[in-house]
PAZAPA-4460 file (N, C-alpha, C; in steps of 0.05 Angstrom, whole numbers, plus 32768, in hexadecimal, padded with zeros to 4 digits):
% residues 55
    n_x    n_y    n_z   ca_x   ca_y   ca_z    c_x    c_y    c_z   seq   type   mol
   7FFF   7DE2   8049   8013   7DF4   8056   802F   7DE9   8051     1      X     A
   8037   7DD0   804C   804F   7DC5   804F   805C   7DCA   802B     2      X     A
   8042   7DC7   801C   804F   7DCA   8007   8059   7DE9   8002     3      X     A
   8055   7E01   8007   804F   7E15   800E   8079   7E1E   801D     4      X     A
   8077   7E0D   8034   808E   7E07   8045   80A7   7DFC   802C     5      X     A
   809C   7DED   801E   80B3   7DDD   8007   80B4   7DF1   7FF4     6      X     A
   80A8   7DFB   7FEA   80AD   7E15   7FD8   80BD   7E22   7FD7     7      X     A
   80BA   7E2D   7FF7   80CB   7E43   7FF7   80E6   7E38   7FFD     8      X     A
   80E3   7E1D   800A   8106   7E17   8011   8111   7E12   7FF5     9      X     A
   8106   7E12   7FE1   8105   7E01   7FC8   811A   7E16   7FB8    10      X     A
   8109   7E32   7FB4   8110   7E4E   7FB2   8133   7E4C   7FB6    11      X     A
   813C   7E56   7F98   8153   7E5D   7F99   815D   7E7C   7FA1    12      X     A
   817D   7E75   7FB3   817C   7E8E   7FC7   818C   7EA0   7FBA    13      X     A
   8191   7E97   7F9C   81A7   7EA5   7F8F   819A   7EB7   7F85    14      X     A
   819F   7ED6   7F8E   818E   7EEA   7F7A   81A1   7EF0   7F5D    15      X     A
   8195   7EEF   7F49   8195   7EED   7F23   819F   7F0E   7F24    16      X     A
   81B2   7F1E   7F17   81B1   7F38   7F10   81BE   7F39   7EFB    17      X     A
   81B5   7F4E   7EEB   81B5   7F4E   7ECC   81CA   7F48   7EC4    18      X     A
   81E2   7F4F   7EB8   81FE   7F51   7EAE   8200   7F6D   7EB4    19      X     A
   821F   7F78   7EB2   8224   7F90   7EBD   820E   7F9E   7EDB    20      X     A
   8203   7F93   7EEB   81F9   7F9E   7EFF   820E   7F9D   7F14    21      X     A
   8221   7F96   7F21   8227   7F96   7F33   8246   7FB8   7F26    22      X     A
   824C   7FB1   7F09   8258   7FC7   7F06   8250   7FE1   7F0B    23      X     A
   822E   7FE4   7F07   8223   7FF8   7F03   8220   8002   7F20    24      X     A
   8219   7FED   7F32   821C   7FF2   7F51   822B   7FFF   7F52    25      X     A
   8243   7FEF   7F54   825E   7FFF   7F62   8262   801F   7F57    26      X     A
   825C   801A   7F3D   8263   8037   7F36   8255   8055   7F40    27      X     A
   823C   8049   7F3C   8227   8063   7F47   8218   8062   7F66    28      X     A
   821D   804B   7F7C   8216   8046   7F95   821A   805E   7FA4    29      X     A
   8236   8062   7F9E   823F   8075   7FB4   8235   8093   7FB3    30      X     A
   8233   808E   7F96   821B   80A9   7F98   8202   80B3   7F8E    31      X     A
   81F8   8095   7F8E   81D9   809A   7F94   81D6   80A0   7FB1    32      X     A
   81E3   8092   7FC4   81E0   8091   7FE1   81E6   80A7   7FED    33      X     A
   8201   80B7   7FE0   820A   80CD   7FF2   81ED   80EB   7FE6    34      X     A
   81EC   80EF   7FC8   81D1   80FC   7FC7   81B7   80FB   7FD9    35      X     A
   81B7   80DE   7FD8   8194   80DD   7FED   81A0   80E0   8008    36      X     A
   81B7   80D9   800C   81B9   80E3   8031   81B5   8100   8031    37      X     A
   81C3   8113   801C   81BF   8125   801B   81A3   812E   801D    38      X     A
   8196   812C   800B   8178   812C   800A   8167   812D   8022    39      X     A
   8167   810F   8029   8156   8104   8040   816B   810E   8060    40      X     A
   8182   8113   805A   818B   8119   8076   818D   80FE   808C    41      X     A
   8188   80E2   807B   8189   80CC   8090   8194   80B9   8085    42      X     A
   81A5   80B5   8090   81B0   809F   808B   81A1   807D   8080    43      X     A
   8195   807A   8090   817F   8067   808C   816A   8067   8080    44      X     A
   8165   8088   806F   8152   8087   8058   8165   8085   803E    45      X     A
   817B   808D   803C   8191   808A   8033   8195   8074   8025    46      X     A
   8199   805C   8039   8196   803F   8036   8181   8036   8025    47      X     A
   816B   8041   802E   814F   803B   8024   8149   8046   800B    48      X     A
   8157   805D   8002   8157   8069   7FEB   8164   8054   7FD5    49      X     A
   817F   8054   7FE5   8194   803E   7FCA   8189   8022   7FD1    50      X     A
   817C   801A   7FD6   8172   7FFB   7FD1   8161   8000   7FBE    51      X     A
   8147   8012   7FC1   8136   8016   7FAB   8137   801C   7F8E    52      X     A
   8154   802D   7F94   815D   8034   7F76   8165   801F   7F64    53      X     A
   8179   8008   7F75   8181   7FEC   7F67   8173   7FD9   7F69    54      X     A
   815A   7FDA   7F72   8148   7FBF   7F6F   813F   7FBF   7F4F    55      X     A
***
């Protein structure tokens, strides 16, 4: 179990993203999000929509 415990503290917290991803965010976020609120009508599937799209 302890080794298990060291692993994960071990685990780097820096998440890696490709080159140009954070451009590509900014550019199309605002409206991937504002479509699926549209869509889904919730705000909070909304959210749930644009995380899935940029994972």
């Amino acid at each position: 179990m302890a080794t298990n415990c060291l692993a994960i503290q071990a685990a780097p917290t820096a998440v890696i993203r490709p080159p140009g991803f954070e451009e590509l965010y900014n550019e199309y976020s605002e409206t991937v999000y504002r479509t699926a609120r549209r869509i889904t009508g919730s705000a909070a599937d909304a959210e749930d929509v644009l995380q899935t799209v940029f994972l």
